[in-house]
ZADO-1210 file (C-alpha; in nm, 4 decimals, padded with zeros to 6 digits):
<atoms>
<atom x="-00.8200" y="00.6120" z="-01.0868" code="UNK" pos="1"/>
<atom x="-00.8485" y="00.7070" z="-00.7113" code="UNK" pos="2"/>
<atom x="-00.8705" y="00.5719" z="-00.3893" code="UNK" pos="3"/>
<atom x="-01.1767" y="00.6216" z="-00.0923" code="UNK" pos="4"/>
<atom x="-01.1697" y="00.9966" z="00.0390" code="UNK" pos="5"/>
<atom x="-01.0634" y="00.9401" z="00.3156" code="UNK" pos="6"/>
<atom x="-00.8394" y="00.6165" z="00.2064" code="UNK" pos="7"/>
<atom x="-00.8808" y="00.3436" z="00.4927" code="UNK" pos="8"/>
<atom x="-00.5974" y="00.3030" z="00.7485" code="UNK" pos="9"/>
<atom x="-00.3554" y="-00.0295" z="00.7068" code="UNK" pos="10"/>
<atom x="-00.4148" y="-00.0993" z="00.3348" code="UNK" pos="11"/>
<atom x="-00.1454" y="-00.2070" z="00.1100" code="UNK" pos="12"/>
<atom x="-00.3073" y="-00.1945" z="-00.2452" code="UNK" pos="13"/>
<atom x="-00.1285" y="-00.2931" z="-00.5794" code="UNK" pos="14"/>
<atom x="-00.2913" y="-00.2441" z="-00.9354" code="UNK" pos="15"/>
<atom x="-00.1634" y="-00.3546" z="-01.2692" code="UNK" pos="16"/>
<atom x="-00.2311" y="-00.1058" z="-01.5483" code="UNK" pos="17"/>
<atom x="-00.1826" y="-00.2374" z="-01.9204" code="UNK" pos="18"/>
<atom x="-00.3179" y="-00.0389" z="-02.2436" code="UNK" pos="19"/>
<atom x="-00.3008" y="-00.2535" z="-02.5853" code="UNK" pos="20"/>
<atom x="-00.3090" y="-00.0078" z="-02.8451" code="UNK" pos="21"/>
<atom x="00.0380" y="-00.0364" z="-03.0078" code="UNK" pos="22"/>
<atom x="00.0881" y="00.2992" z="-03.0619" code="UNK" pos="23"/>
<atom x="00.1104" y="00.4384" z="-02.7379" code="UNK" pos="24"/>
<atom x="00.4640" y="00.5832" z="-02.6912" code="UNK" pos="25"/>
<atom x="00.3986" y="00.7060" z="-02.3161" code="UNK" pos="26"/>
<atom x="00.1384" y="00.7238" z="-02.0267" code="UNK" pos="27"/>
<atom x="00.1023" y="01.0984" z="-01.8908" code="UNK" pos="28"/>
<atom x="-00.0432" y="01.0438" z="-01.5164" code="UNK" pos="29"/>
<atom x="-00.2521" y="01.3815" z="-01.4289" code="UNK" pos="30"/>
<atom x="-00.2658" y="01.4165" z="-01.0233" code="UNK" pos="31"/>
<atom x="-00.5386" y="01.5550" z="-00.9103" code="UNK" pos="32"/>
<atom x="-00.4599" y="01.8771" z="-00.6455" code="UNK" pos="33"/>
<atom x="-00.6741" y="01.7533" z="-00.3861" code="UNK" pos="34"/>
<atom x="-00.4480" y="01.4177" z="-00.3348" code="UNK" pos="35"/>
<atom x="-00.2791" y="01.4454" z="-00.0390" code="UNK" pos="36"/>
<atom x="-00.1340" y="01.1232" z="00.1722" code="UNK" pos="37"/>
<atom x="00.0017" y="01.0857" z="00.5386" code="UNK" pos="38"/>
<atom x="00.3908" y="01.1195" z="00.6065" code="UNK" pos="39"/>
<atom x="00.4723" y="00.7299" z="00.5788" code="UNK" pos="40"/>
<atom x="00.2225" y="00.6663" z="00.3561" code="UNK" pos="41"/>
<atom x="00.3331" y="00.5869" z="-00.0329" code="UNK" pos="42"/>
<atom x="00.1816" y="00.6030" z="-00.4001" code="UNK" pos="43"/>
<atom x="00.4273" y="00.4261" z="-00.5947" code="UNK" pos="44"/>
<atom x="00.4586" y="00.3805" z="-00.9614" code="UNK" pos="45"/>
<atom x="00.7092" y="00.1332" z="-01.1281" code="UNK" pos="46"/>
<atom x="00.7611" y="00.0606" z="-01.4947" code="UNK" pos="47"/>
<atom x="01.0159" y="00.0379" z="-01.7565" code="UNK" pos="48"/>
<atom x="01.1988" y="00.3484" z="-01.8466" code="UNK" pos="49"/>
<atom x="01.3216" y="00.4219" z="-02.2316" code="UNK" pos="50"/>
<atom x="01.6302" y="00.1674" z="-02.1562" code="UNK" pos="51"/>
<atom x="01.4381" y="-00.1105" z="-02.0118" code="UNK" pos="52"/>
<atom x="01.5002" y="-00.0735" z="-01.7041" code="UNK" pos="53"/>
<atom x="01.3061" y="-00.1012" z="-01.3680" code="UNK" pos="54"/>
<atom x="01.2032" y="00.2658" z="-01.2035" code="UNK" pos="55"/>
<atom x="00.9884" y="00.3682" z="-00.9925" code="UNK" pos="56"/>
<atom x="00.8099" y="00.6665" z="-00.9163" code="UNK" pos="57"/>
<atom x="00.6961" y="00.7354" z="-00.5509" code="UNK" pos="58"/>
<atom x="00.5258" y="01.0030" z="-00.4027" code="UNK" pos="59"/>
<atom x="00.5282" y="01.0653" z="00.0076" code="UNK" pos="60"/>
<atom x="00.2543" y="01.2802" z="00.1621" code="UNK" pos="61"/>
<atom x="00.1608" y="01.5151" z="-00.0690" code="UNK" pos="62"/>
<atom x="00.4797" y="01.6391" z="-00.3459" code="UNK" pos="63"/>
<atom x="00.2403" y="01.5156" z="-00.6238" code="UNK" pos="64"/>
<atom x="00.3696" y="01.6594" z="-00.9821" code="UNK" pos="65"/>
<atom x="00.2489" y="01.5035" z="-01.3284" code="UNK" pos="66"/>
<atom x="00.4524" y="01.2803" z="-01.5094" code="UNK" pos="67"/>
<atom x="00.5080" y="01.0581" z="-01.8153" code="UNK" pos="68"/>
<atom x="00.5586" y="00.6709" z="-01.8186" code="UNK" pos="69"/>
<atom x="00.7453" y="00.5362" z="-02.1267" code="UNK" pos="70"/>
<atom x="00.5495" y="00.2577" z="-02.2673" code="UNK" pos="71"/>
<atom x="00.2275" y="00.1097" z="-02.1990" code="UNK" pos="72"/>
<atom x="00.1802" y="-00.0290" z="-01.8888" code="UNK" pos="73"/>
<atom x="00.2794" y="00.0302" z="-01.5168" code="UNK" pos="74"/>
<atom x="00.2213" y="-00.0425" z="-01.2021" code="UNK" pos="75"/>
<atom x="00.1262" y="00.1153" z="-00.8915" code="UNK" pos="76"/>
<atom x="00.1016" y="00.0633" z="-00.5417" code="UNK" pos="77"/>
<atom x="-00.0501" y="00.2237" z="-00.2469" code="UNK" pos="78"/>
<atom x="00.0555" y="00.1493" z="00.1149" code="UNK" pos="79"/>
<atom x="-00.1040" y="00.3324" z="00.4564" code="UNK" pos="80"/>
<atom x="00.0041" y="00.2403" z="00.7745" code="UNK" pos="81"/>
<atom x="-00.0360" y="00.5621" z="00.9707" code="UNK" pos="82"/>
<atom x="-00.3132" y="00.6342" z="01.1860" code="UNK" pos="83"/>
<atom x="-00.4095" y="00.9673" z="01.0090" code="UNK" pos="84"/>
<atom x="-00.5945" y="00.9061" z="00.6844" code="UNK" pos="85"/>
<atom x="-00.6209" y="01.2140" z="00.4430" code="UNK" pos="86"/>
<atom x="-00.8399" y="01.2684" z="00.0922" code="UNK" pos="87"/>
<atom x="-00.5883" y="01.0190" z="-00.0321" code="UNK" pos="88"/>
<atom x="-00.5302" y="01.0153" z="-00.4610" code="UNK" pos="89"/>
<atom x="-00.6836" y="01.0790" z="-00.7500" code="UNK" pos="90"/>
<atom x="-00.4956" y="01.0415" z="-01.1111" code="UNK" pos="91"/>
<atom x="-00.5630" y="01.0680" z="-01.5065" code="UNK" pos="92"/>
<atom x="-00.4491" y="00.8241" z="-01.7087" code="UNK" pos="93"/>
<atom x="-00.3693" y="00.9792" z="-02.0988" code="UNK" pos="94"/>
<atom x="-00.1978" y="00.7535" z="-02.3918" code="UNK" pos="95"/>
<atom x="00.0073" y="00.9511" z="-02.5749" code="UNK" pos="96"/>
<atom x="00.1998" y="00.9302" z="-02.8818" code="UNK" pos="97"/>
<atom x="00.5201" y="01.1219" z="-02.9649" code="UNK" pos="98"/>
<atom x="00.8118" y="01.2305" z="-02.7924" code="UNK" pos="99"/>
<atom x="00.7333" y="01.2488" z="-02.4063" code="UNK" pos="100"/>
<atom x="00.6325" y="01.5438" z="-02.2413" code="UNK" pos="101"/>
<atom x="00.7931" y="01.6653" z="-01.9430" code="UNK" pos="102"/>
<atom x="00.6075" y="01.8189" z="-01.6230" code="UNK" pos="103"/>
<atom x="00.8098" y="02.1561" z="-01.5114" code="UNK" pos="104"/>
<atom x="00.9491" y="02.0365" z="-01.2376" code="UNK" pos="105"/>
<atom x="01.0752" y="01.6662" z="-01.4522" code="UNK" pos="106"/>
<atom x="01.2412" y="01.9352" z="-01.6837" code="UNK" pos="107"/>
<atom x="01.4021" y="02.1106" z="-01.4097" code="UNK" pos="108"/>
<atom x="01.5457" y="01.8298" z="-01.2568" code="UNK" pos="109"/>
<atom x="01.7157" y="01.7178" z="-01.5698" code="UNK" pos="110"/>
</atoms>
């Protein structure tokens, strides 16, 4: 999944992401290194976390690390308002099945 490189200026985007295999335990979303977004800009990803709750994930300019989604399905949305476009995003999508992997800097942080 990615956007233009450059991304347009003034674009709110939202995409809904569903997989229906049943036994898909978690999402792992792979950034690409080259995504980088304007300060003010946003890639956001919500879904439900292990307790069914609402989260979300969002990522300003360019602090991009790799992460797991519990579940299926998630959302994301992409908002640029600035006047400064960069290359923009770029992201894997991977089912998984198991326990959920943690990026280095998730495990950290825990």
């Amino acid at each position: 999944v990615q956007s233009p490189h450059p991304y347009c200026d003034n674009i709110h985007g939202f995409q809904q992401y569903h997989f229906t295999n049943e036994t898909i335990d978690y999402l792992w979303i792979d950034l690409d290194s080259q995504s980088k977004i304007e300060l003010g800009d946003a890639l956001t990803f919500s879904y439900l976390d292990v307790f069914g709750d609402h989260t979300s994930k969002g990522f300003p300019r360019f602090d991009f690390i790799d992460f797991a989604i519990p579940g299926n399905s998630f959302n994301m949305t992409f908002t640029a308002d600035s006047s400064i476009t960069y290359y923009g995003y770029k992201f894997t999508v991977t089912p998984g099945i198991g326990e959920i992997p943690f990026s280095d800097c998730e495990r950290f942080e825990q």
